[in-house]
Structure formats: C-alpha cells, structure tokens
C-alpha positions in Angstrom: 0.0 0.0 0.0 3.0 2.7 0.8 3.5 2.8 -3.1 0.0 3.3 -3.7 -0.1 5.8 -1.6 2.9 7.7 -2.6 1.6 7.9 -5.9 -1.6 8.8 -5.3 0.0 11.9 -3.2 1.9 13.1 -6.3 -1.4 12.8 -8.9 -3.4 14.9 -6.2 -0.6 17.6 -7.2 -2.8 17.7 -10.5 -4.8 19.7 -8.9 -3.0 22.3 -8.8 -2.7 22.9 -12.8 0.2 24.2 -14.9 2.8 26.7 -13.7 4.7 28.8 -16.0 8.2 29.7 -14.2 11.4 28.5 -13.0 11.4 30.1 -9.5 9.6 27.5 -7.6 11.5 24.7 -9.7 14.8 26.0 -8.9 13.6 26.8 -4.9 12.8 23.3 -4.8 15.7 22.2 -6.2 17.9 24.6 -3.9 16.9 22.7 -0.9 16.9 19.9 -1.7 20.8 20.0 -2.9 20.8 20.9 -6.7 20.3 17.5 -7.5 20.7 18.5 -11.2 24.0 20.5 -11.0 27.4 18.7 -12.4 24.6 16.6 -14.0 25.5 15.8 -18.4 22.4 16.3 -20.1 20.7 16.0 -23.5 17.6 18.2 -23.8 14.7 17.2 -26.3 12.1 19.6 -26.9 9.3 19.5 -29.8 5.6 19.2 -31.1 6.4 15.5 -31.9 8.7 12.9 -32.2 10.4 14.0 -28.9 10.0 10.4 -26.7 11.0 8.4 -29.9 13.9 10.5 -30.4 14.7 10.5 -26.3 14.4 6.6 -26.8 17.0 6.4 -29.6 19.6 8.4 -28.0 19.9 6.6 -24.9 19.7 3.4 -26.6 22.7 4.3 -28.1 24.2 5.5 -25.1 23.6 2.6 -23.3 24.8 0.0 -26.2 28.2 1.7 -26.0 28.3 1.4 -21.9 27.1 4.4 -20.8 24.8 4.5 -17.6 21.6 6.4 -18.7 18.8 8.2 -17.3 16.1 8.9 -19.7 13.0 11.4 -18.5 10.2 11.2 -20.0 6.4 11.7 -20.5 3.3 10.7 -20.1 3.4 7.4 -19.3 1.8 4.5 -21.1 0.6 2.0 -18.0 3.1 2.6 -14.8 4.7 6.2 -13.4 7.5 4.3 -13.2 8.1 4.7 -17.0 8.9 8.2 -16.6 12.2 8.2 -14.6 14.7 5.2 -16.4 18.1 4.3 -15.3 20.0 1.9 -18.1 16.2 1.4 -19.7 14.8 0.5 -16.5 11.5 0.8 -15.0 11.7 3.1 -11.5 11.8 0.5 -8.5 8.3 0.7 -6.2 10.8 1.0 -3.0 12.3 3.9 -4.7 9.8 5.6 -6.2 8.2 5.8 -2.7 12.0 6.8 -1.0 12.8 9.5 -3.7 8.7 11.1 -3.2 9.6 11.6 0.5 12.8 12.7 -0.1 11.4 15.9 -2.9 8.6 16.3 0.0 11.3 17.7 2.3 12.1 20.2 -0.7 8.4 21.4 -0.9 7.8 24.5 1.0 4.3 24.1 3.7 1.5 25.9 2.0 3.4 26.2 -1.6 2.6 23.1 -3.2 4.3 22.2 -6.5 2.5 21.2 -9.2 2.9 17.4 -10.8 5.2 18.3 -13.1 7.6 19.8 -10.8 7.5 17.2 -8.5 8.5 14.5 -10.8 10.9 16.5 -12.7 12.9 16.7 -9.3 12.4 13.3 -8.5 14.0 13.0 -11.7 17.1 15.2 -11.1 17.4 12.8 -7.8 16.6 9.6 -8.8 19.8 10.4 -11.6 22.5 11.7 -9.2 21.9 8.6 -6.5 22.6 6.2 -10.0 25.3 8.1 -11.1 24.5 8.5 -14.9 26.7 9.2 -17.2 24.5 11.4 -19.3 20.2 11.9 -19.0 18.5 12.5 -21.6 15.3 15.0 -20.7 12.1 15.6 -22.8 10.6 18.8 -22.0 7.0 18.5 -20.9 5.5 22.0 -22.5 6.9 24.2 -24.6 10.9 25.0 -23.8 11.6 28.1 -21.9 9.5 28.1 -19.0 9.3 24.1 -18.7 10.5 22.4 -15.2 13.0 20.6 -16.9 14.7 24.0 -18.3 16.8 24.1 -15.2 20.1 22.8 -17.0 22.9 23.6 -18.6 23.0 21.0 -21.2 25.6 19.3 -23.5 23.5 19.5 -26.5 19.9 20.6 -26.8 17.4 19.6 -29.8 13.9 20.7 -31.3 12.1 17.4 -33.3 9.3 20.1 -35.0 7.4 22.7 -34.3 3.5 22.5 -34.9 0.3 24.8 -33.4 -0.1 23.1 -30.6 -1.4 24.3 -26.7 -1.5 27.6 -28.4 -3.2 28.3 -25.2 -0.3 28.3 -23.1 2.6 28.8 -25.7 0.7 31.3 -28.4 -1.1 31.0 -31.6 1.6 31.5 -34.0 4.4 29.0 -35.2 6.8 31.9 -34.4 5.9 32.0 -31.2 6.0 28.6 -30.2 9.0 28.6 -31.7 10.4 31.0 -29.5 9.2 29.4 -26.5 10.6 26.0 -27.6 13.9 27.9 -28.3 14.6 28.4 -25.1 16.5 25.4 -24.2 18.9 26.1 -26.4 22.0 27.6 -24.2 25.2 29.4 -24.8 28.2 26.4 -25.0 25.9 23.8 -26.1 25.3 21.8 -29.1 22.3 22.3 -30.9 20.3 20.5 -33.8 17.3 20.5 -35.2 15.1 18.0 -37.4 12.8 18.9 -39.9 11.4 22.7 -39.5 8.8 24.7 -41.5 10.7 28.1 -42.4 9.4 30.1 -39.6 10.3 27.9 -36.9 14.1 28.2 -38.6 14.2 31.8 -38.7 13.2 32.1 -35.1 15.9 29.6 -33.9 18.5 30.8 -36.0 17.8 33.7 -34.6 18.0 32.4 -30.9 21.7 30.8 -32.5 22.8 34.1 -33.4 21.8 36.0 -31.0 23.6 33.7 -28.4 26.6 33.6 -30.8 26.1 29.9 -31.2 26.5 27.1 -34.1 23.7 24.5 -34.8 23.0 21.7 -37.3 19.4 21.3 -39.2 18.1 18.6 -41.1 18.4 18.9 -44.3 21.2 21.5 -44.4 24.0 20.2 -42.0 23.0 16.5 -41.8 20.6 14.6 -44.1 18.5 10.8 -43.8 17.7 9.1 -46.6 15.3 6.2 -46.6 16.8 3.4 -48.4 14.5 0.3 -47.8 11.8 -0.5 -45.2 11.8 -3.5 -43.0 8.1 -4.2 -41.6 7.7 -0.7 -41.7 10.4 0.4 -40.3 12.9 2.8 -42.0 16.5 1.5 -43.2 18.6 4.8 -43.6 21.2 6.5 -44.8 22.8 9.2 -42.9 25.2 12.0 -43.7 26.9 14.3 -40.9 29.7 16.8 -40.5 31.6 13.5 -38.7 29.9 10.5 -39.9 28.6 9.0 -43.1 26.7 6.1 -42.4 25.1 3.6 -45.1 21.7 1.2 -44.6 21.3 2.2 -40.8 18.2 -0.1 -39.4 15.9 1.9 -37.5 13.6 -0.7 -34.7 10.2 1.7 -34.6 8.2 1.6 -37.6 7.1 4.6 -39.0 8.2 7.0 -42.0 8.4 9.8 -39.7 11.2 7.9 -37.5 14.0 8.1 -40.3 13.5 12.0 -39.3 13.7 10.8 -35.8 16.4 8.9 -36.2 18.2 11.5 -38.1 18.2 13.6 -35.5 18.9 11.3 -32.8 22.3 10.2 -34.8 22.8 14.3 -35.3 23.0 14.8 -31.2 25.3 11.5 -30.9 27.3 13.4 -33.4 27.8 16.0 -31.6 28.4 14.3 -28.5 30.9 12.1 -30.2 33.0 15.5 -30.8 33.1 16.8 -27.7 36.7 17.0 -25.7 37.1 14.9 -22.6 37.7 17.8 -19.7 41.2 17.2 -19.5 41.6 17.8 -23.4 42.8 14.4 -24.1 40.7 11.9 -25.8 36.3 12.5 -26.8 34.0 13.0 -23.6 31.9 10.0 -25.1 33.6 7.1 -27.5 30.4 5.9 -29.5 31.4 3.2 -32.2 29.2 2.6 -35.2 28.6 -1.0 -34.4 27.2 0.5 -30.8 25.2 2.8 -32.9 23.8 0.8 -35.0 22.6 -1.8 -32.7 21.1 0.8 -30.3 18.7 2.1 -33.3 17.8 -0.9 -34.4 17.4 -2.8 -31.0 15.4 0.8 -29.6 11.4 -0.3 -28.1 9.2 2.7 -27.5 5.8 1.2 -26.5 2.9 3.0 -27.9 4.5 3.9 -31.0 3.9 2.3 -33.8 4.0 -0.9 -32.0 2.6 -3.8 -33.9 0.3 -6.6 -32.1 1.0 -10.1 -34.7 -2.9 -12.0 -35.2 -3.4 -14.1 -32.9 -1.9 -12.1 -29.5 -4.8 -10.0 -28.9 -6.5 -9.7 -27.6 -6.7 -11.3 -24.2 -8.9 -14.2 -25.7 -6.0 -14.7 -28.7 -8.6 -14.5 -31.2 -7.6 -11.5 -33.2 -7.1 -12.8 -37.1 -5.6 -9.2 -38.0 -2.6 -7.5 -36.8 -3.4 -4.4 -34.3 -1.0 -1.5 -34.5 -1.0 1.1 -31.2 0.2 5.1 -32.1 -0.1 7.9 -30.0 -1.3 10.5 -32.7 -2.9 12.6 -30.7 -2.4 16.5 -32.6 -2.7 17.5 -36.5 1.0 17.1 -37.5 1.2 14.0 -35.9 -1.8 12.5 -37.4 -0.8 13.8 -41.1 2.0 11.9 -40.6 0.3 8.8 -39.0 -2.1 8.7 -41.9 0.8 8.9 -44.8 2.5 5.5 -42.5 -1.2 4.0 -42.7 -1.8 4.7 -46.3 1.3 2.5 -47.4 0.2 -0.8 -45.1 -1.3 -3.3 -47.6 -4.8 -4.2 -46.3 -8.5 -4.9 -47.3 -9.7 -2.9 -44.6 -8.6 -0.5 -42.1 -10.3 -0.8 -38.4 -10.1 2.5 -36.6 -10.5 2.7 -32.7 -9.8 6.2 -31.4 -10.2 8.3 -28.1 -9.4 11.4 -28.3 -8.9 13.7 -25.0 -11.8 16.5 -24.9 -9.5 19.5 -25.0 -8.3 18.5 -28.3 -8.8 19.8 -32.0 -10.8 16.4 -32.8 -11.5 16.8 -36.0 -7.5 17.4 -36.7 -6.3 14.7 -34.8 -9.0 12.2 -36.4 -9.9 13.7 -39.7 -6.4 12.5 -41.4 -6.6 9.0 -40.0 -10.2 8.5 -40.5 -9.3 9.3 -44.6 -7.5 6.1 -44.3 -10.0 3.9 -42.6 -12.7 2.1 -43.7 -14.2 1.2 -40.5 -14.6 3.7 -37.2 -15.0 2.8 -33.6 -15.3 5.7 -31.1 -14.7 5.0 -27.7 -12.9 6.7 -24.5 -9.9 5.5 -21.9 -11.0 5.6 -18.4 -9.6 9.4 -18.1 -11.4 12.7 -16.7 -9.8 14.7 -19.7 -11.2 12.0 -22.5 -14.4 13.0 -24.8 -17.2 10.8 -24.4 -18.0 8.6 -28.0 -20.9 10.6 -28.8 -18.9 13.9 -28.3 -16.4 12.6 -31.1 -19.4 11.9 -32.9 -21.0 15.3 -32.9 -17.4 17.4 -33.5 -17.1 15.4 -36.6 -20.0 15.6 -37.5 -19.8 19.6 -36.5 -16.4 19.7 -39.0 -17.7 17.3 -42.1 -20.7 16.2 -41.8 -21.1 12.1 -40.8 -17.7 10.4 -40.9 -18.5 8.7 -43.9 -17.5 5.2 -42.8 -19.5 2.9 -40.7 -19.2 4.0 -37.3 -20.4 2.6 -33.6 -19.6 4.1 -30.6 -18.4 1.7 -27.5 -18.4 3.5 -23.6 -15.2 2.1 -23.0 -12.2 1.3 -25.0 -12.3 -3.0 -24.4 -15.2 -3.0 -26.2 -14.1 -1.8 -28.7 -11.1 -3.9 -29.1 -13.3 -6.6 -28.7 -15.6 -5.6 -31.6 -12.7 -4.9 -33.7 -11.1 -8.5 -33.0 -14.4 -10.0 -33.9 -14.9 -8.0 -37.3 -11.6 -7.9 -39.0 -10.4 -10.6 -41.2 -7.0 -11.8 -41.7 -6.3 -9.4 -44.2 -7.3 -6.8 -42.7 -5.0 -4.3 -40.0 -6.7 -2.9 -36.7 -5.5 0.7 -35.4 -5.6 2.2 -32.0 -4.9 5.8 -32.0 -5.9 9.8 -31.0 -4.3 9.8 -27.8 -0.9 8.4 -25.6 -3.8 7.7 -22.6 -6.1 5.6 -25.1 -2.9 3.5 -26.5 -1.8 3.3 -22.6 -5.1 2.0 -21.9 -5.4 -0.6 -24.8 -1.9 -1.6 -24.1 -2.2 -2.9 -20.5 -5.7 -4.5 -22.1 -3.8 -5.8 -24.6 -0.8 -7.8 -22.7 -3.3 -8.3 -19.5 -1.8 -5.5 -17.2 -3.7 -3.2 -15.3 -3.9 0.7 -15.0 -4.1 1.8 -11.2 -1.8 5.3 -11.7 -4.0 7.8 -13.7 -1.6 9.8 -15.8 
C-alpha cells in the first residue's frame, strides 16, 4: 500500500494545474541540494517525435556502456516509466523513498504542481545512480518548462507545430520561441525537420547567443533506403559520420526523421573533448550505434500486435498497430505511414482527449479507414464517444465510414477483433492515454496510476 499511496500523493498535485516559471523549480531544487547541478544532459524539446527521439539516444548511449537516465512523458501503463536508469523501470521501493525525499524540498503551503514534483524526483533519482548522461524531454513548450533548469551538453527541437497555443501562443513563431529556449550558450544544438518560420526564429536564438547548430536537411541529411516491416533502413550523412543502410527498430516513415536527429545529437556528443583535453567525452562506435537504433522499443509507438496475440482471448485474425497520434502534424504523418500498409480494410478505434482539435487529430486518420470505432480511456480529460461523434460531425458532416460508438475502450477492441479478417489491419490511436489504456488491455496489465 506505501506505493500506492505515494503515488496517489503526487497525482493529487494535478490539482493544482500548470505553472509557467522557473522560480519554484529552482527553490525546490535549492533545498533539496541541486540534485541536477554537475549533471551531463541531453535536452529534447518539440511538437512531436520528442520520446522516440529521447528513446533512440539513450539506446545508443547505453549500447556503448554508458549508464543512462532517460525522462520522459506521459506514461503508457506505470509512473515508473517516466524516470529510467539503463532502460529500467523506476523500483516501487524507490519511487516511494525519492517522493519523501522531494517532500522535504516542498515549501508548507506552496505546493508544486505534478510536473515539478517528478521532474525533481528525476534530477534525484539520476544523481543517486550516477548516470553518465540523461537525456530530458521537455514537458511544455521549452523556456518556462521544469526541466529547463540545466545547462545541457546538447539541446534539440524534433518540430514545431500549433499546438497548446493556449499556453505557448497561436503562431508558429511563437511557439518557436518558446521551444527555443533550451537552447543555451556552449551547447550543441540540432534540429530536425522545421517549417521556415520555426528556422528563422531559432536561428535567430543561435545568433543572437553567438552559437552554431545543425538542421536537417542543411548540416545532416537521412535518406530512406529500404523498409523493414515498416520500419525505415537509412542512410545518414553528418559533418563527422557517413553512415550507409542504418536499421531503424520503430516503424514509422516519420522515424527516419527521428532517427536522423537522434544520430545528429550522438554526433555532436561524439565530438566533444574529454575535460582534460585528451581523448572524446563520449567514445560511440558505429557497431554501438547501429545496434542501439535498431534494437530501440518505444511502447505506444507504432508498436505492432502479430494476429493471434490480442487480444486477451488470442482471437484476433488481423494484426493491431498502437500510435499515440494525438495533434494535426502528428496524425498527417500517421495517416501517410497508414496509407502504405497493404490491407482490405482499415479498423479504426480512437479516443481522443476533450481538450483536443478532434476533427484534426481524427480527420487525417479517418481518410484512411474504412471502419470507425469511437470510444474513451478511463480518463477525466477523454471526450465521451458521442462527443467525437458530434465534433465530426460539427467539422464534415457524418464520418462517412461505418461507425459505432463503444463507452469504454475494451469494447471496442473486442468488436474490432471479432470484425476484421486476416487481411485486414486494426489501429488504436488519437491519444498516448487511449494506447496506454489498450496496451495494459492488450498484454493483460492493469492501470491503477492515472496519468
């Protein structure tokens, strides 16, 4: 029960919303030691593509004997995903020994909010494992997020879409300069693929800072080369490395980008000077490389369930594919990785949180289906069914594919396993909390840690 109850102290922090700022971070982190400071860091921040990319790099890291810590979020099933040391899941015992510890750091009648909280159990959990390097996904935006407390070795941007243009503005050039903001003077920067405003702004954040950094496209490029079940084979070429038929393990078009950028930050880290001048801070080998991105797992993302292992009953005669999709870039990009899987028919289960542009997160994966199931993860923040319904209805007219709405998401795997033939390919998408959900489903787990 002491685990339990430890985490459901730190969801009850939910309560207390977002908080844009670095003052109560870096109090909390004051007294509680700095955890973070001496720490070596990698710094992802991005509209998509940021936990694949996270993923990649420490699975390169840790192929070539580094110890890790990778920081990430939301989780899928368990909290304990968010805080890895060498790609393992955060101990109970320690989970509940780290919570008391960042307690002590919390001020009486100043709560923090969630994300603080973890972020410093973060910073903690890494110092008592001694990691060589972390690598740290932001969790909104850049500038003013909890994790923007370090001084990093190299800092990196996926993409930049409109997204939480409540919070980080309702222009691509201002997201982008919000998102900018992680990049620091002295550290290594790239960038994948960016529309031209996004560039101009972080150029301009470069420049102003009177620092170099390396975009896709123009410093370091990825060519797919061949696909292997859907996952990219690439070929990469850097300022350091050239690189032919590199395998990448998550299927997807979009990872080759991912991947790109991932080898691009290695890159850079393979450059650096060891402090005393002598030697590279971090020796990575190709042959490390190379089996890090093509042994990389990153549940949730374009994760494939063979026929007959779903679902719990083993009945399923089609293969099930979970992604996260869950804004308008990342959907346009989940469709054009749908619309090249040979099928008869396309199955379609989606949920789809309530604060989200539903139309744009479903309208370019429903073009691809044949068949639509509406449904909801056990969430507060998911729309009901028939509130997916009526918004796409509201933006199109009806969804013109069959539809049927199921209260909650089982039943609709359920229908799903029953009504799609051997050639035909099931999809679970429109939100990280709806594949979480069908994922613990799926390989008989259960959900007890809302996210």
């Amino acid at each position: 029960m002491a685990y339990k109850d430890t985490i459901s102290s730190i969801f009850e922090l939910q309560k207390f919303g977002m908080k844009f700022g670095l003052d109560s971070m870096r109090g909390i982190l004051s007294r509680l030691g700095n955890p973070e400071a001496g720490g070596r860091y990698v710094h992802l921040a991005g509209t998509n593509g940021k936990g694949s990319t996270a993923a990649m790099i420490e699975a390169v890291l840790r192929e070539a004997g580094y110890r890790t810590g990778l920081y990430t979020s939301p989780h899928l099933v368990t909290f304990r995903e968010r805080i890895r040391v060498d790609g393992g899941l955060m101990p109970e015992e320690e989970v509940e020994e780290i919570a008391a510890e960042v307690w002590k750091g919390c001020l009486p009648g100043r709560p923090p909010t969630f994300f603080e909280f973890v972020t410093a159990m973060a910073f903690l959990r890494f110092r008592r494992a001694g990691t060589d390097l972390a690598v740290l996904e932001a969790g909104l935006g850049g500038r003013l997020d909890s994790t923007n407390v370090v001084e990093p070795l190299v800092a990196a941007i996926t993409n930049i879409g409109l997204e939480h243009t409540e919070h980080l503005g309702g222009t691509i050039a201002e997201i982008a300069a919000e998102k900018a903001g992680i990049i620091k003077p002295g550290a290594g920067f790239a960038a994948g693929r960016l529309v031209p405003e996004a560039a101009r702004v972080i150029g301009a954040r470069l420049d102003g800072l009177g620092a170099a950094g390396r975009f896709l496209g123009r410093d370091f490029t990825a060519r797919t080369v061949s696909e292997e079940a859907g996952r990219p084979v690439i070929d990469y070429r850097g300022p350091s490395w050239s690189l032919d038929g590199v395998a990448v393990g998550l299927a997807g078009p979009y990872q080759a980008d991912n991947a790109a950028l991932a080898i691009a930050v290695l890159e850079l880290l393979s450059e650096m000077p060891s402090p005393g001048g002598e030697g590279r801070l971090f020796a990575l080998p190709e042959e490390c490389l190379r089996r890090g991105l093509a042994g990389v797992s990153w549940p949730g993302r374009g994760e494939i369930f063979a026929p007959g292992l779903w679902p719990p009953g083993r009945n399923g005669r089609a293969p099930l594919l979970l992604d996260g999709a869950h804004n308008p870039d990342g959907a346009r990009s989940f469709a054009e990785y749908l619309r090249r899987i040979p099928r008869r028919e396309l199955h379609l289960i989606v949920g789809v949180m309530a604060d989200k542009d539903v139309a744009g997160v479903l309208g370019p994966v429903i073009a691809e289906a044949d068949r639509l199931y509406l449904t909801r993860p056990v969430y507060s923040r998911a729309a009901a069914p028939e509130l997916l319904l009526e918004r796409l209805r509201g933006a199109s007219g009806e969804p013109g594919i069959p539809w049927e709405l199921y209260p909650e998401l089982p039943g609709a795997i359920e229908a799903a396993a029953r009504q799609a033939g051997p050639e035909d390919v099931v999809v679970v998408s429109g939100s990280l909390f709806t594949v979480g959900e069908a994922r613990a489903y799926l390989t008989g787990e259960s959900i007890v840690e809302s996210n």
